[in-house]
N, C-alpha and C positions, 0 to 999 in steps of 0.2 A: 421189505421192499427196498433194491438197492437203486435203481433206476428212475426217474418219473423222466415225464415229457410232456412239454405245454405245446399243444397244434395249435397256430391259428389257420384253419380250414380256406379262409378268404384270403389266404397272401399268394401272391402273384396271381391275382385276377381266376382263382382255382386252380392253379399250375402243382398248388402243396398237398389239395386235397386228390389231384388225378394221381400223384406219383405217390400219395402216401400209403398203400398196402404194403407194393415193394421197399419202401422205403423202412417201413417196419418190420419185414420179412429180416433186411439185410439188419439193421440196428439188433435184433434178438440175434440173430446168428453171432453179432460179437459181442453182444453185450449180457444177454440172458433176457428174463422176462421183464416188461416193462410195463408200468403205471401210465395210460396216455390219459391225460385230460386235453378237450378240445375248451378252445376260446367262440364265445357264442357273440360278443360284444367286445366294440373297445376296450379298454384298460381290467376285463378281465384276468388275462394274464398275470398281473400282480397277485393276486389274489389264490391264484389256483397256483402257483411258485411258493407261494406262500404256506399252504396243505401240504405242501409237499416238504418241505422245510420240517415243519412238524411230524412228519408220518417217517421223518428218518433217511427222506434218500439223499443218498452218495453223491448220486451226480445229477443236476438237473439239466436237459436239453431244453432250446429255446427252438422250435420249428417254425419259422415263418419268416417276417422282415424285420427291420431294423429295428421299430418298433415293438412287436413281439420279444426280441431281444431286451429290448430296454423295460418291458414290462418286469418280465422275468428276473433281471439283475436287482430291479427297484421292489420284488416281490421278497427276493430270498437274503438282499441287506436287509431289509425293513423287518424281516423276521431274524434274525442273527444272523444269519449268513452260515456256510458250513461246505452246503455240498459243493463239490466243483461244477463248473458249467461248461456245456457244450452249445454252441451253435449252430445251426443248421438252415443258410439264410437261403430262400425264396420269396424275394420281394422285389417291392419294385425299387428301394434305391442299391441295396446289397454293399454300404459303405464299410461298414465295422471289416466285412471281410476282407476289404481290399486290402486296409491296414494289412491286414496279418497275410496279404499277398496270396490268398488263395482265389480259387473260380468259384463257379456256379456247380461246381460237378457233386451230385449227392456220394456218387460213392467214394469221392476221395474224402469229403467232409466224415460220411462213417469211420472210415479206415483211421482218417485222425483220432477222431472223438475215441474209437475201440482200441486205437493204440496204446493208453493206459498212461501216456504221456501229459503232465500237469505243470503250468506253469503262475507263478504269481502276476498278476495283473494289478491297475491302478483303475478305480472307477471315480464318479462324480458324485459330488451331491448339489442341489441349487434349491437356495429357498428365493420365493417368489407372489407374487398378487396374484392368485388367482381372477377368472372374470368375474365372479361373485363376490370379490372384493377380501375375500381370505387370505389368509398367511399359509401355505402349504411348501411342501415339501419333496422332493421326491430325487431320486437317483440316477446313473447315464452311464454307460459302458465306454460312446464312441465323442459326440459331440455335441454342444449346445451353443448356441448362438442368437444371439437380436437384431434385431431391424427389420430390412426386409427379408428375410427368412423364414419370419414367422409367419409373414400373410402368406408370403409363397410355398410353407409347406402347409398352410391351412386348402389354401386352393390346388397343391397337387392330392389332397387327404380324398377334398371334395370328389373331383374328376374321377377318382378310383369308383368307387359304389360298387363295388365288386365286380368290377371291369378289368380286364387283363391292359394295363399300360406299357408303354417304352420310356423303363425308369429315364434316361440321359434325357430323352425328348420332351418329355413332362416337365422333367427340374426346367429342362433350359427354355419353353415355352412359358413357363409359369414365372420363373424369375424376370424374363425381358418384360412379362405384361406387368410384374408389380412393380419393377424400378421405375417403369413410362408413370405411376399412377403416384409412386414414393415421393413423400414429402420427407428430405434429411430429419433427424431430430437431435436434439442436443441433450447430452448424457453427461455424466461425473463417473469417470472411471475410477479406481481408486483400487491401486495392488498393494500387495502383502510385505512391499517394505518403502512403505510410505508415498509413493510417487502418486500425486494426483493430476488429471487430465481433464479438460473440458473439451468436448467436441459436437460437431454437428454431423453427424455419422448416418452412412445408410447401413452397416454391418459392425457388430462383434461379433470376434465367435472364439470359444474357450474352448481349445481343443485336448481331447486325449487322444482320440487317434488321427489318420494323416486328412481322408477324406469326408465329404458329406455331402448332398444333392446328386446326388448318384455319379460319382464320379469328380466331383470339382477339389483339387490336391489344394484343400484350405489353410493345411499347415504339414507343408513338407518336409520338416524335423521331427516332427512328432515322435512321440514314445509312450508305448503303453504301459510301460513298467520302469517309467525312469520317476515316480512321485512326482511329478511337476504338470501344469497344463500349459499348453503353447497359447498365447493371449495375441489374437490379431484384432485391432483397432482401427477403422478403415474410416480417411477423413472424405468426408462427399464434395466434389468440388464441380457440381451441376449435373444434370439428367444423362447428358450423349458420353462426358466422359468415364462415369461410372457404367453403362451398356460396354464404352469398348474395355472399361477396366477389368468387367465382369470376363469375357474371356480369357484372358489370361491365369484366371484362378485355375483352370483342367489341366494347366501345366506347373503352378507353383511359382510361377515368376510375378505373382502379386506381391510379392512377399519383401521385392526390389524397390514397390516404388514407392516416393518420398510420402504419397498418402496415405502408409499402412507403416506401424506402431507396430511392434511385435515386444512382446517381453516373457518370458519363462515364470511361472511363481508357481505359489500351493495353493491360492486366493485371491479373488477378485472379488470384487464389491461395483454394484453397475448402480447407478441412479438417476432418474430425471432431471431435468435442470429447469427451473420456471415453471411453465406451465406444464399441470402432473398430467391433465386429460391428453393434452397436446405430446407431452413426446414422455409416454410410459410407453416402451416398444415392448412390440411382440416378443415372445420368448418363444424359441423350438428347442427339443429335448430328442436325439438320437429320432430325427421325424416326425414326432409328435411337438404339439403346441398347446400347451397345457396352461399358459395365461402372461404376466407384465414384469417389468421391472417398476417397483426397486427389485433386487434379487443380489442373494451372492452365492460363489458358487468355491468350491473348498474340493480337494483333491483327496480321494479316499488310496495312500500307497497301500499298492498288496491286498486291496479288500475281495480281490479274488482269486480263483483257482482256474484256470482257463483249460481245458484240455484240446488237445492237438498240439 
């Protein structure tokens, strides 16, 4: 078996599971025969990326959203890592792909994926408090970030229920009603060639690729294979201005102004300051919101094979 392929069935509100026949007819026509496992629950994917690791295949494909993506990445590091990976994003935020500047169009994502074409990628890693109060760990292809992020992708998670959304509409719905509800919290930044920061922050976000919230250009330098993460630091300086500052991120011009800290490294280290109940912020991991800081987060160069 040189092929496998992780479906999750529920991304884009059924949109993967209507189009998936043909979508497997075309995939065999360039690829030969393939191993599909579907995803029946959240963080499945890991696990069945995983098998598949083990059972020898070449290439593994991620079919669904960003998520499904990140499951996949964090399924086939976690096991040694080996096959190359293919993406195949139908969801509702579709960021990783933007990075790499492609659509929504399945058949051009096949034609890539069949084109036989592999390149070296940079992924993530971030340890972190789980909500059970555990030490866990887990891996990131596109982006990871704290603050309000995390409750806003907890509540666009929510809304879905296997509902068909408008990814752009959802983030930017969901982020206005968490920032009206956000209390700033104050963190200890701490990068990888000493420089420490203290802030009262409504946002970090440790980027490998450019976008996240379906659409919002979080770090418009970005590089997915330069071994570095782009680190934006956003200082809060009261409710209405962080709303109109919040705009500006879908163009990259956040990135200008005097409340936003940017620095390049290989490591971050994020921590609470005072009180831990009080401002241990949310963490989100490529959509998903998997538990708190403290956390840090470490740049894996070349840990992947990307094809297209």
């Amino acid at each position: 078996m040189a092929v496998g392929v992780v479906v999750n069935p529920a991304a884009g509100g059924g949109r993967l599971l209507a189009a998936w026949p043909e979508l497997a007819r075309m995939l065999e026509a360039r690829l030969g025969p393939l191993e599909v496992l579907r995803t029946s629950a959240p963080g499945e994917g890991r696990a069945l990326a995983g098998q598949l690791v083990r059972r020898g295949a070449q290439l593994v494909i991620a079919a669904g959203g960003d998520g499904t993506a990140n499951e996949v990445v964090d399924g086939l590091l976690g096991a040694g890592g080996g096959p190359e990976l293919g993406v195949i994003s139908v969801g509702t935020g579709r960021d990783f792909i933007r990075t790499l500047g492609n659509n929504a169009d399945l058949a051009a994502a096949v034609d890539a994926i069949g084109s036989g074409r592999a390149r070296a990628i940079d992924a993530g890693r971030v340890s972190y408090t789980a909500d059970n109060g555990a030490r866990e760990a887990r891996h990131f292809l596109n982006v990871a970030s704290l603050g309000v992020s995390g409750p806003t992708v907890r509540a666009v998670n929510a809304s879905k229920q296997g509902r068909r959304v408008h990814g752009k509409v959802a983030f930017y719905y969901h982020t206005v009603m968490e920032l009206l509800k956000y209390r700033p919290q104050q963190v200890r930044v701490r990068f990888e060639d000493g420089e420490t920061i203290e802030v009262s922050t409504a946002l970090v976000a440790i980027a490998n690729g450019k976008f996240f919230g379906s659409g919002m250009m979080i770090a418009p330098d970005a590089a997915i294979d330069d071994g570095q993460f782009d680190v934006l630091v956003y200082r809060a300086e009261g409710k209405l201005r962080m709303i109109l500052d919040f705009n500006t991120i879908y163009r990259g011009a956040h990135v200008a102004l005097p409340r936003v800290t940017s620095r390049r490294c290989r490591w971050v280290e994020i921590e609470p300051v005072g009180d831990v109940a009080r401002n241990a912020a949310i963490i989100e991991v490529d959509g998903e919101s998997p538990g708190r800081i403290p956390a840090r987060f470490e740049v894996m160069p070349g840990a992947l094979r990307l094809r297209g």
